[in-house]
C-alpha positions as CSV (number, residue, x, y, z in Angstrom):
1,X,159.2,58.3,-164.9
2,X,158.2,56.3,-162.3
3,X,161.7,54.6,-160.4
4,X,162.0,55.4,-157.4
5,X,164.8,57.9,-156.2
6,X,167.2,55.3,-154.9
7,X,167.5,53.6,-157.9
8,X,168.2,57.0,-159.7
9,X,170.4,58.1,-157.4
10,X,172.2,54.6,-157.6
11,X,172.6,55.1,-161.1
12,X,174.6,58.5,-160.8
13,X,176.9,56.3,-158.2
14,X,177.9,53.9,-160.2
15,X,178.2,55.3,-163.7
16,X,182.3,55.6,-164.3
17,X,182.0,57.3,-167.4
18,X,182.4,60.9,-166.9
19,X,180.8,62.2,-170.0
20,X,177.4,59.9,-168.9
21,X,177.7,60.9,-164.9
22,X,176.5,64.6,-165.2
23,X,173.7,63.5,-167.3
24,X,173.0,60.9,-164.5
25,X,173.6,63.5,-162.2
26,X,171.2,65.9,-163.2
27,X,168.2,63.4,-163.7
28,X,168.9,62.2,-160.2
29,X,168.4,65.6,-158.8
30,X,165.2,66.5,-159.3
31,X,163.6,63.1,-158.4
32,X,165.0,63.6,-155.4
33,X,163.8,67.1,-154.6
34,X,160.9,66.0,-156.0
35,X,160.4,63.0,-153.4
36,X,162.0,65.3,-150.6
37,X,159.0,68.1,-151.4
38,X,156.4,64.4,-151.2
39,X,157.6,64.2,-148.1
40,X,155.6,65.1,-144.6
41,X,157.5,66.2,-141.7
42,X,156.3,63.2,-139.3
43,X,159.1,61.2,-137.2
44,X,158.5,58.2,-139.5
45,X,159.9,60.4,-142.6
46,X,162.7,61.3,-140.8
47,X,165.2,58.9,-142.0
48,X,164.1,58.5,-145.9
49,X,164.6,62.6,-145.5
50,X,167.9,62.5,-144.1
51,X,168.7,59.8,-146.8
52,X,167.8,62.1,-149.9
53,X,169.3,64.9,-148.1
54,X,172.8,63.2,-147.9
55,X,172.5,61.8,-151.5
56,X,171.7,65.5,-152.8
57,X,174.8,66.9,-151.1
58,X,177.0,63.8,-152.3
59,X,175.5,64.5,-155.6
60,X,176.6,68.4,-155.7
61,X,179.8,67.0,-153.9
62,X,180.7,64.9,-157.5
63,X,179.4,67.5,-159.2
64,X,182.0,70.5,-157.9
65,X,185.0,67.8,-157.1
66,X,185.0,65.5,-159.7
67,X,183.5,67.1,-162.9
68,X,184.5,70.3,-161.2
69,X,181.5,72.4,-162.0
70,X,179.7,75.1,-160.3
71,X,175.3,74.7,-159.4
């Protein structure tokens, strides 16, 4: 699969139909941990790192508030 993580990400963002977000939800995650593990530690990475970072813990966020499920 070759999308980048934003657009997977976006997809778990937008998708209002709980039985289809978890799904979206969980192939989201491990593109970005995949692209966060891609990524060197040089200033210029700094934001795109911070980015996934957020969108991971947003992610988990839905995941434990709104489908109310445990990682």
């Amino acid at each position: 699969m070759q999308q980048g993580w934003e657009e997977v990400y976006l997809r778990a963002m937008i998708e209002t139909d709980q039985d289809r977000l978890m799904g979206k939800i969980d192939l989201a995650i491990p593109v970005l941990r995949s692209r966060l593990q891609e990524l060197d530690f040089s200033p210029e990475r700094r934001s795109e790192r911070q980015r996934i970072t957020d969108a991971l813990l947003t992610l988990d966020t839905i995941r434990r508030i709104e489908l109310k499920t445990q990682v």
